[in-house]
C-alpha positions as CSV (number, residue, x, y, z in Angstrom):
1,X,62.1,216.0,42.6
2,X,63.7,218.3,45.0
3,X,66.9,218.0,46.7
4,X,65.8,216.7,49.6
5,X,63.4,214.2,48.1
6,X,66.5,212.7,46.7
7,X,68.4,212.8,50.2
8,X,65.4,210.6,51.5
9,X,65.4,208.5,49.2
10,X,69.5,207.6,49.0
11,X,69.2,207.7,52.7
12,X,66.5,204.8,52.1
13,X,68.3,203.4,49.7
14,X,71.7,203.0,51.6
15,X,69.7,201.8,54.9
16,X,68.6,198.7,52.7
17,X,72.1,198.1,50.7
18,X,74.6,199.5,53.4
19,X,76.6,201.5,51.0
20,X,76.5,204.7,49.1
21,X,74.1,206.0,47.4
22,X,74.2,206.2,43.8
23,X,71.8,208.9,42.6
24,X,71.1,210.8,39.1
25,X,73.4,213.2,38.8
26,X,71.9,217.1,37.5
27,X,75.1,217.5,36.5
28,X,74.3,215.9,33.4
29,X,71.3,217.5,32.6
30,X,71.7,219.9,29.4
31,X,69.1,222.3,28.9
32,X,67.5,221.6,25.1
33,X,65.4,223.8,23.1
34,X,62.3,221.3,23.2
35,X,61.0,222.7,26.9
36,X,57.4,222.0,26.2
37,X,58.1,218.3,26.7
38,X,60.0,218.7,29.8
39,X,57.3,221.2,30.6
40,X,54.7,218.5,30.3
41,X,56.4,215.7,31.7
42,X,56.9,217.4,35.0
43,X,53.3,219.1,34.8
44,X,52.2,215.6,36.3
45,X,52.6,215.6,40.2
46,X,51.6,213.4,43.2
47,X,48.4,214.6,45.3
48,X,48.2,212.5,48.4
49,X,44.9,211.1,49.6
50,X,43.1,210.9,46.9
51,X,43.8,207.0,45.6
52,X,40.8,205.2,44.1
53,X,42.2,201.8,43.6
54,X,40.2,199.2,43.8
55,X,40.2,197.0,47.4
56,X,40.0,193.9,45.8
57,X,43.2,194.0,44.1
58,X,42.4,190.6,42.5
59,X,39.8,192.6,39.9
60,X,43.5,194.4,38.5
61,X,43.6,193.3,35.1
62,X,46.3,195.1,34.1
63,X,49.0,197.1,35.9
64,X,49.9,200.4,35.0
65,X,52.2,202.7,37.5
66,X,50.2,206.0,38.3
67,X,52.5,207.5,40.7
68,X,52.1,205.2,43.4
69,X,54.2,205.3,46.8
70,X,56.4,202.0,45.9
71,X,58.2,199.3,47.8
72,X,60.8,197.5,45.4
73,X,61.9,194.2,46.5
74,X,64.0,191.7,44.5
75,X,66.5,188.5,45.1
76,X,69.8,188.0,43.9
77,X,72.2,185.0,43.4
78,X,75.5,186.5,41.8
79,X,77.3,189.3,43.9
80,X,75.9,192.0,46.1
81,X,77.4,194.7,44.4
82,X,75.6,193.6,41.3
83,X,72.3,193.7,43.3
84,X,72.9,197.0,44.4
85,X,73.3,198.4,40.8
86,X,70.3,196.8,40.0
87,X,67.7,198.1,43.0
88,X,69.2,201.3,42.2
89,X,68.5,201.2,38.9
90,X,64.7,200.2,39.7
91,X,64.5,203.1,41.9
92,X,65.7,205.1,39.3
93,X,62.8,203.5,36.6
94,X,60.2,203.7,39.2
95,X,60.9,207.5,39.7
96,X,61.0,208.3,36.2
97,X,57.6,206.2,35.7
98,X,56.5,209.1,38.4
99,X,56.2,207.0,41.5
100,X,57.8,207.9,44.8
101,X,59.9,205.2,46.2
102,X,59.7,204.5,50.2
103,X,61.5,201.3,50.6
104,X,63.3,198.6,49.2
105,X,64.0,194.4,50.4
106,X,66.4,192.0,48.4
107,X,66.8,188.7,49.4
108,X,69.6,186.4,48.8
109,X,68.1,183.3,46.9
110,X,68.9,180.7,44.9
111,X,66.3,180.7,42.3
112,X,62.7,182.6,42.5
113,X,60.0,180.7,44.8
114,X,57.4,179.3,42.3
115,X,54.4,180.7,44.0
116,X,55.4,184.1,45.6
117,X,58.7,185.0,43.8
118,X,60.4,185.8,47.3
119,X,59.1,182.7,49.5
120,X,56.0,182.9,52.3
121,X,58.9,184.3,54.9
122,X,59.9,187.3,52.9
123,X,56.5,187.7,51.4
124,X,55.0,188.2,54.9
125,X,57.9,190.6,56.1
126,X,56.8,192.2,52.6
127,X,53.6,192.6,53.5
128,X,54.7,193.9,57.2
129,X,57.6,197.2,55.2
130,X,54.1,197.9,52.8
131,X,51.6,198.1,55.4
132,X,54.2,200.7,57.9
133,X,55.3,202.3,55.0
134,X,51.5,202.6,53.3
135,X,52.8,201.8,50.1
136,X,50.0,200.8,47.6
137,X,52.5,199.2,45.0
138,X,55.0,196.9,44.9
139,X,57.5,196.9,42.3
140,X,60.0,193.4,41.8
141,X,62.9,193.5,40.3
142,X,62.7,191.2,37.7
143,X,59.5,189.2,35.4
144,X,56.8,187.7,37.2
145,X,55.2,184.8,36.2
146,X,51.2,185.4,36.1
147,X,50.9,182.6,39.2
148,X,53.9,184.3,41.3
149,X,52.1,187.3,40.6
150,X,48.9,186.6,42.0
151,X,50.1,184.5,44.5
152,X,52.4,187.7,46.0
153,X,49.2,190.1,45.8
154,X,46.9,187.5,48.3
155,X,49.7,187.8,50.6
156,X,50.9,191.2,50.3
157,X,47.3,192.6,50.0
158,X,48.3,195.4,47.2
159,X,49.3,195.9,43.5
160,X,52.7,193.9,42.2
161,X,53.9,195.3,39.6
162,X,57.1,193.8,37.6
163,X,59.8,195.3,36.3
164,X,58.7,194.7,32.2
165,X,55.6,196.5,33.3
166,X,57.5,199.2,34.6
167,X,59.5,199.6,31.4
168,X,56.5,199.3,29.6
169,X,54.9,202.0,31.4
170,X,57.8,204.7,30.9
171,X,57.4,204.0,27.3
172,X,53.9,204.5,26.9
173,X,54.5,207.7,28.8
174,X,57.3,209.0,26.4
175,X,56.1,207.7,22.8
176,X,55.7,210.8,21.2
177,X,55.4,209.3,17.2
178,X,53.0,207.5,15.5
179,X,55.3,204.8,14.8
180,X,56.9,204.8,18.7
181,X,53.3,205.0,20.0
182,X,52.2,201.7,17.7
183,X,55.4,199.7,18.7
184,X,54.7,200.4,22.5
185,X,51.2,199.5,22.4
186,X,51.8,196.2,20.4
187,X,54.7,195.3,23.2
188,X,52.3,196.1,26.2
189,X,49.9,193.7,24.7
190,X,52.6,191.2,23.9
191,X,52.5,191.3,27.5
192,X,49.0,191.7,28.5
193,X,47.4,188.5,26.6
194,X,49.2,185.6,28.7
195,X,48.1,187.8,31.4
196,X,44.1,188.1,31.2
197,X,42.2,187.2,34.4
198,X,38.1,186.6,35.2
199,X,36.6,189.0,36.6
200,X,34.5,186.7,38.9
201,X,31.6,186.1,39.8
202,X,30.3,188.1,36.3
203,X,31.5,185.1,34.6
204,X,29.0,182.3,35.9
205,X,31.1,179.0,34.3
206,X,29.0,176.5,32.7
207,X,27.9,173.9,35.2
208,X,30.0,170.2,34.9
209,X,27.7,167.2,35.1
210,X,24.5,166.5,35.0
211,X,23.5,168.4,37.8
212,X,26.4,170.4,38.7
213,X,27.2,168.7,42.2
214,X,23.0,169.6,42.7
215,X,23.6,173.1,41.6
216,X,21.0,172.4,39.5
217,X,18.9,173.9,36.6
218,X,20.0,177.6,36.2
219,X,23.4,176.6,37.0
220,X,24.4,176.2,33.3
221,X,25.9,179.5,32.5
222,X,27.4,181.0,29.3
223,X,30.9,180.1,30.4
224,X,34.0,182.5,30.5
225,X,33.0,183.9,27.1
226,X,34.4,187.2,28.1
227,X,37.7,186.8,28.5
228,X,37.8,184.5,25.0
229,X,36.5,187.6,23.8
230,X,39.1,189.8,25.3
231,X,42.1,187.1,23.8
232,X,40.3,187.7,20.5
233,X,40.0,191.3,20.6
234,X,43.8,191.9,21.5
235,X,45.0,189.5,19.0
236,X,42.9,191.2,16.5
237,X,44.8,194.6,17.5
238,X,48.0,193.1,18.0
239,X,47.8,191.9,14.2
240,X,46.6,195.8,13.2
241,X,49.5,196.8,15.0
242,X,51.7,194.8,13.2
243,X,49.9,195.9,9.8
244,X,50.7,199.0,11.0
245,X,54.5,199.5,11.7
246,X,55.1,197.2,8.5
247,X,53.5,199.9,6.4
248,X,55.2,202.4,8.2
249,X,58.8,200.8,7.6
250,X,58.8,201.3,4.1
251,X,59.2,205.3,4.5
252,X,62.1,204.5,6.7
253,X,63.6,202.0,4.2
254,X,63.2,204.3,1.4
255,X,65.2,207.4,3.2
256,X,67.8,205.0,4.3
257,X,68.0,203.5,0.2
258,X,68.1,207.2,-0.5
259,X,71.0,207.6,1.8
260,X,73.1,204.9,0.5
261,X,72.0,205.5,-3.1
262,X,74.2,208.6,-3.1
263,X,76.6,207.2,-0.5
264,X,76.0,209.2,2.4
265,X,77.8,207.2,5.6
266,X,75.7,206.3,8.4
267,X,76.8,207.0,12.4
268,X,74.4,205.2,14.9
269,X,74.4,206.3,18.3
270,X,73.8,203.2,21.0
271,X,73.8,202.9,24.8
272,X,72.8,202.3,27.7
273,X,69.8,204.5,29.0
274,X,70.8,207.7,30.5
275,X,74.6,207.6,29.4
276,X,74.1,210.8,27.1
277,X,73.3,209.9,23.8
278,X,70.9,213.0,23.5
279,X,73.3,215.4,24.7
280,X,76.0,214.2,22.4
281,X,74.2,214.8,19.3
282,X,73.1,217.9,20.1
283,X,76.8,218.9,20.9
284,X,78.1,217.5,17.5
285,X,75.4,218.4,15.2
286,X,72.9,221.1,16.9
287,X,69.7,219.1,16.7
288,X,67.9,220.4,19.7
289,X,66.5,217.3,20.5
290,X,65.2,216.8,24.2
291,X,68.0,216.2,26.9
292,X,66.7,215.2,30.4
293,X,68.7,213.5,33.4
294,X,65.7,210.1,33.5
295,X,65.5,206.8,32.0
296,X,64.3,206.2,28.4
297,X,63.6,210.0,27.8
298,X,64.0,210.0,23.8
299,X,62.7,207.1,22.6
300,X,62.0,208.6,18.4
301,X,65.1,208.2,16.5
302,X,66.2,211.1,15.3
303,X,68.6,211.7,11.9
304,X,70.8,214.7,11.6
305,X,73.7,216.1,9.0
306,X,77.1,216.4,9.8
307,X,80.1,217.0,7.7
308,X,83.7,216.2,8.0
309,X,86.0,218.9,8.0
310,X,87.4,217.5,4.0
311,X,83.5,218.6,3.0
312,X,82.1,214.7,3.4
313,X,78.8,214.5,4.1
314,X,77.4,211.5,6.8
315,X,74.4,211.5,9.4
316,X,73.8,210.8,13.0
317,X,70.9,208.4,14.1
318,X,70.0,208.6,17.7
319,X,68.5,205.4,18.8
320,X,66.5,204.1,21.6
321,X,68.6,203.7,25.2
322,X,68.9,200.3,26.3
323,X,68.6,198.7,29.8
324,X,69.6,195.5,31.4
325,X,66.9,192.6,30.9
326,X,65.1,194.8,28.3
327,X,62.0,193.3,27.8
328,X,62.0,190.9,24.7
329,X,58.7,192.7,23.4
330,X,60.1,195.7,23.1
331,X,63.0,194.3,21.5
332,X,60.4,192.9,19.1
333,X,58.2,195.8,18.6
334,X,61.2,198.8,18.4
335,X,63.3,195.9,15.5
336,X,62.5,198.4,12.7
337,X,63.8,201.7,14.8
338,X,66.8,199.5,15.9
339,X,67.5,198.4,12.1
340,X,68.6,201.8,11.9
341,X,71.9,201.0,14.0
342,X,72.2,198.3,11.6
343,X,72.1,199.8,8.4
344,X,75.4,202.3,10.0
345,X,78.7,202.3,9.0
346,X,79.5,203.1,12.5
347,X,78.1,202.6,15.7
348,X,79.2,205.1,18.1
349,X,78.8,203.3,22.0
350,X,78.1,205.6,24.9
351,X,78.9,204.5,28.4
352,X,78.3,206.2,31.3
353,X,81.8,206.7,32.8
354,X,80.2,207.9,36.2
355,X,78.0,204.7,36.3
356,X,79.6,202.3,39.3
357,X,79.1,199.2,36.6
358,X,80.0,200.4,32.8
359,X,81.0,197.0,32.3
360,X,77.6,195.5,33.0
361,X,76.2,198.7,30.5
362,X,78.6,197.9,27.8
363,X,77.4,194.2,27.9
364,X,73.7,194.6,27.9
365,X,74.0,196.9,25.1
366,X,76.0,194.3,22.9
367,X,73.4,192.1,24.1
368,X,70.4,193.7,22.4
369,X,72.3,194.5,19.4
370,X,73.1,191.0,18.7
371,X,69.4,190.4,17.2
372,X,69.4,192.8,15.0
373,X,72.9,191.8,13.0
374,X,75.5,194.7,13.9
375,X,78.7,192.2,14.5
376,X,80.3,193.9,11.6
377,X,80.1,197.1,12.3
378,X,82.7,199.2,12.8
379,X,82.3,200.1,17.3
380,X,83.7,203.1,18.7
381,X,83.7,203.4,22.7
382,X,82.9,206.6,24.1
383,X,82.7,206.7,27.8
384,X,81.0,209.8,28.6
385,X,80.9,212.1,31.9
386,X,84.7,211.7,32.8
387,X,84.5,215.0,34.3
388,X,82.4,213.7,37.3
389,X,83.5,210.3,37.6
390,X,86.5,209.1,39.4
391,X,89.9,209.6,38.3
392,X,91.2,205.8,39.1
393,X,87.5,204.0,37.0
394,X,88.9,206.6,34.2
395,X,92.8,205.6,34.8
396,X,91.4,201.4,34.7
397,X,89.1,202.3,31.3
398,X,91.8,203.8,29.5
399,X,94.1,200.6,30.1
400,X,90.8,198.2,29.8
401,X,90.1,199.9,26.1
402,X,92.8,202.0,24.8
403,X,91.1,202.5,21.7
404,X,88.3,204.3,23.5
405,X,87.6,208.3,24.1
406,X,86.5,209.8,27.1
407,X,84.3,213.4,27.0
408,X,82.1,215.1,28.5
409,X,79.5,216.5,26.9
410,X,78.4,218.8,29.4
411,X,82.0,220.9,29.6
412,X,83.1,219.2,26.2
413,X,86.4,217.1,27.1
414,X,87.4,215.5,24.8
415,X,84.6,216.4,22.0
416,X,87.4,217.6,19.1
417,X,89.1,213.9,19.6
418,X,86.1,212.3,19.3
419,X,85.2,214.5,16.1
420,X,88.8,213.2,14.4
421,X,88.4,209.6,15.4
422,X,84.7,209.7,14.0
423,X,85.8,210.7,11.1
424,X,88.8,208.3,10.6
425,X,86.5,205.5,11.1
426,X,84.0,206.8,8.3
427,X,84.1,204.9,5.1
428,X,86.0,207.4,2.6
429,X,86.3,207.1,-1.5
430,X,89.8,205.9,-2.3
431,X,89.9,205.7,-5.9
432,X,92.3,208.2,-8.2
433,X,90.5,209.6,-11.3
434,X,91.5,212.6,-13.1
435,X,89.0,213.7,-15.5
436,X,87.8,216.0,-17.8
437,X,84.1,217.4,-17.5
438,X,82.6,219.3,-20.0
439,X,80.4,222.0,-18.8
440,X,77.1,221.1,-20.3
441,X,77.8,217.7,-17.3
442,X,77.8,219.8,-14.1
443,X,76.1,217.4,-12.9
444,X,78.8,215.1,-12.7
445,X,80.7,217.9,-11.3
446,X,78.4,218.2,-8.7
447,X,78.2,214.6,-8.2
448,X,81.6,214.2,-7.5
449,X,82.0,217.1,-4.7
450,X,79.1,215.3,-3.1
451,X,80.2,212.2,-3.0
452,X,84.4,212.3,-3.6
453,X,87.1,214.6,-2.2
454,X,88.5,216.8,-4.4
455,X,92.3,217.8,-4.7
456,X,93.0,219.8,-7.5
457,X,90.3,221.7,-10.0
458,X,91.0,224.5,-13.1
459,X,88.9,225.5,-15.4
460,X,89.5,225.6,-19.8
461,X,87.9,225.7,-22.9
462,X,87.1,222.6,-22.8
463,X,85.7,221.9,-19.5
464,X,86.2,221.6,-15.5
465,X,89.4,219.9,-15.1
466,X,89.4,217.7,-11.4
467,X,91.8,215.3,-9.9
468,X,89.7,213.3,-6.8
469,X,89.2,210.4,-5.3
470,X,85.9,209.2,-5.8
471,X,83.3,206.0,-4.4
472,X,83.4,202.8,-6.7
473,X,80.1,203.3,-8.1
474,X,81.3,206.5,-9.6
475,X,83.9,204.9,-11.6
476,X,82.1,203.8,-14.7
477,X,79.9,207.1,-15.1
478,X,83.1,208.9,-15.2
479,X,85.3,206.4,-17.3
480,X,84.3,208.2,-20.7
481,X,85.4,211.3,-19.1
482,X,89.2,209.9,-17.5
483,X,92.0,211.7,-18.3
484,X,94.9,210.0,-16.6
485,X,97.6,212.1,-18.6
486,X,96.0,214.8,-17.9
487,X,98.1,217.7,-16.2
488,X,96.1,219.8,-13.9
489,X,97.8,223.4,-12.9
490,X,97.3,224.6,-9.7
C-alpha cells in the first residue's frame, strides 16, 4: 500500500470516527531474511473491473475475501473510544486480508437487531454508502448469525462478510505448515457447517400432502438431499482433520518430552497480533523468521536456542498473535500450537506500547490463554515500540506495572534489560554437590555442564574434580560420586 493509499484511507477513517487516525506504523517493519514470503504475499494485487461475482448473492455459499472494495460497518454499546479501536482494527484485518477499504458506519445500539444486525434504518443508509461507494463487500464488525446474515445481504444487495470470516480468511492465506494448514481448514469448516444454504430451485423439495396444494404428480422430488450430503461430507473431513493434527501432536509432544527430559527451560512468546513478537526473537536469538508490519503474519510456531550468559541452555517458542474476539474455532483448532505456551517456564507478554489501547491487548491475550492452563506461569510484560509511542502512555505503564520492561526492537532500547530479567526469571539448579568423576564417566561430566552451573573444576589422578550446582534429578546419579570434604584448588 502506498503512502497515499494509507492517507485516504485514515482520512476515511477519521471522517467516520472524528478523531485521529491510527494507522500501521513502517516504523516497525524489520526486514528478515525470508523475502520470498513477503515477495509472494505482495505479488497478489487488485485489478479493477474485472469482478465475476455472482448477481444473485443469495447462491454465496461460503464467503471468502478476494480483495474486494469493502465497507465495514459495526455497533457499539460500551465507549466510543473503544469502538474506534475496534473499526480500526477491522480496517486493519480487511487490508491485510488484501481488500481495499472505502468506508466505514458504526451505530450506537443496544444489542444487535435480530434480523439485519444493524436495524432496517441503518441497513438502508447501508445499502445507500455501498451503492455511492461501489463497494461489493461488506465487512461487520463482529459474528453474524446465519439469519442476520441473510437478512443484511436482501437489503444491502451484496456480500456480508463477518469478522470470524475475516480472520479465517487471513489464516488460510498465511498457513504455511502442514499442521497450520490442517488446523485452519478444520476451523473454517467449524464455521461453514451451521452455515450451508440450498441452492434453489436445483433442490425441488418433496411435495407435502397428497397432492401438494394440486402441484400434483411430478411434484414429489428427491428432497434437499444435497445439502444433507454436503453436512455429511464436511463432517467426514472435519473428523480426518482431527485424525490428522492428533497424529501430528505426538512429534510435538515428543520434542517438548525431549526438552524437559534433559531440563532445558522453556520461554513462550505471547501477544497480541502485530505487537512484535517476530521481531523480538529474531533480535534475541537470530532466527530469521519473517517480520512484516500486518496482522497474523507468522502463524507456525517456531523454537530457537538461546543461552544465558552462565552457559544455561533454554529455547524460545514463538506462538500465534492473538486478537480481540478471536474466533472460538481457532482457539480450538491452534489448542496443540498454543500448548506450547503452556508447557513454558516463562511466558514472555508483548504489548504494543504505541497501540492507543494496550490495556484492552493485554486483556484479550490473558483471555485466550486461560483455556489452555497457563495461570501458573511465571508472566513477564514487555511493552514493545517505546521509541514511537508517547512519552506520558510510557510514563502511566511504568507506574501501572513496575515490574514491566519497555524496548524497542527496532533501535533495541531496552533489549540488554530484558536479556537479564529473562534470565532471572528462568528456573536455575540450586543444589550444592562436589564430586569426584572418574574419567571413564565423562558423561556425567558432560551432563552436568549441560544441565548445572559449574564453579570450580581441577583435574587428578583420580578423576575431574567439580563443585556445581546441579537440577534435582541429577542428584542421585551423582550421589555415588559426592565428595562433600572434598577440597577443590583453584
Amino acid at each position: 500500500m502506498t503512502s497515499e493509499d494509507k492517507e485516504r484511507r485514515n482520512a476515511m477513517l477519521d471522517r467516520v470516527l472524528s478523531r485521529g487516525a491510527q494507522a500501521l506504523d513502517d516504523h516497525d517493519t524489520t526486514p528478515g531474511d525470508d523475502q520470498f514470503d513477503l515477495a509472494e504475499r505482495a505479488a497478489l494485487t487488485r485489478v479493477a473491473g474485472l469482478s465475476t461475482e455472482l448477481e444473485d448473492i443469495t447462491e454465496v455459499e461460503y464467503r471468502q475475501v478476494r480483495l474486494e472494495r469493502v465497507v465495514l460497518a459495526g455497533i457499539w454499546n460500551t465507549t466510543q473510544a473503544e469502538a474506534e479501536n475496534s473499526i480500526r482494527e477491522l480496517a486493519a484485518l480487511a487490508e491485510t486480508a488484501g481488500s481495499e477499504v472505502l468506508d466505514a458506519l458504526i451505530q450506537r445500539r443496544d444489542k444487535p437487531d435480530p434480523g439485519t444486525y444493524l436495524g432496517k434504518g441503518k441497513a438502508t443508509e447501508l445499502a445507500e454508502v455501498v451503492a455511492s461507494v461501489g463497494a461489493d463487500t461488506v465487512i461487520i464488525d463482529s459474528e453474524l448469525a446465519p439469519s442476520q446474515r441473510r437478512g443484511l445481504e436482501d437489503v444491502i444487495k451484496v456480500k456480508v462478510v463477518d469478522r470470524v470470516a475475516l480472520i479465517l480468511d487471513i489464516f488460510a492465506q498465511h498457513a504455511k505448515s502442514r499442521e497450520g494448514k490442517a488446523q485452519v481448514e478444520l476451523a473454517q469448516l467449524e464455521y461453514l457447517l451451521p452455515r450451508l444454504r440450498g441452492w434453489g430451485e436445483s433442490l425441488s423439495r418433496q411435495a407435502g400432502g397428497r397432492v401438494a396444494g394440486g402441484a400434483g404428480i411430478g411434484s414429489r422430488g428427491p428432497g434437499e438431499t444435497k445439502i444433507e450430503l454436503d453436512r455429511r461430507r464436511i463432517r467426514t473431513r472435519m473428523s480426518k482433520l482431527r485424525r490428522e493434527i492428533n497424529a501430528m501432536a505426538p512429534s510435538r509432544e515428543t520434542k517438548r518430552k525431549n526438552r524437559a527430559r534433559h531440563h532445558v527451560p522453556s520461554v513462550a512468546i505471547v501477544g497480541y497480533t502485530n505487537a512484535g513478537k517476530s521481531s523480538l526473537l529474531n533480535l534475541l536469538t537470530d532466527a530469521e523468521v519473517m517480520v512484516q508490519n500486518a496482522l497474523f503474519a507468522t502463524l507456525d510456531p517456531t523454537v530457537r536456542q538461546a543461552k544465558t550468559a552462565d552457559g544455561l541452555v533454554f529455547t524460545y517458542t514463538d506462538t500465534v498473535g492473538f486478537v480481540r474476539n478471536l474466533p472460538h474455532q481457532l482457539v480450538e483448532a491452534f489448542r496443540s500450537t498454543l500448548e506450547e505456551a503452556a508447557g513454558s517456564d516463562l511466558l514472555l507478554h508483548v504489548v504494543d506500547a504505541s497501540h492507543p489501547d494496550p490495556h484492552g491487548q493485554i486483556q484479550a491475550v490473558r483471555d485466550v490463554l486461560k483455556d489452555v492452563e497457563t495461570g501458573d506461569i511465571p508472566e513477564l510484560l514487555v511493552f514493545n515500540k517505546a521509541d514511537i509511542a508517547e512519552e506520558a502512555v510510557i510514563t502511566g505503564l511504568r507506574a501501572e506495572y513496575p515490574d514491566a520492561q519497555f524496548v524497542s526492537a527496532v533501535s533495541k532500547e531496552g533489549i540488554d534489560d530484558l536479556i537479564e530479567a529473562i534470565e532471572d526469571r528462568l528456573p536455575v539448579p540450586d543444589i550444592d554437590m562436589t564430586v569426584l568423576i572418574p574419567y571413564e564417566r565423562g558423561d556425567l561430566v558432560s551432563k552436568i555442564y549441560a544441565l548445572g552451573t559449574v564453579e570450580h573444576e581441577s583435574h587428578g589422578t583420580e578423576g575431574t574434580s567439580l563443585q556445581a550446582k546441579v537440577p534435582t534429578e541429577l542428584v542421585d546419579e551423582l550421589r555415588e560420586f559426592q565428595r562433600p570434604d572434598l577440597v577443590i584448588d583453584e
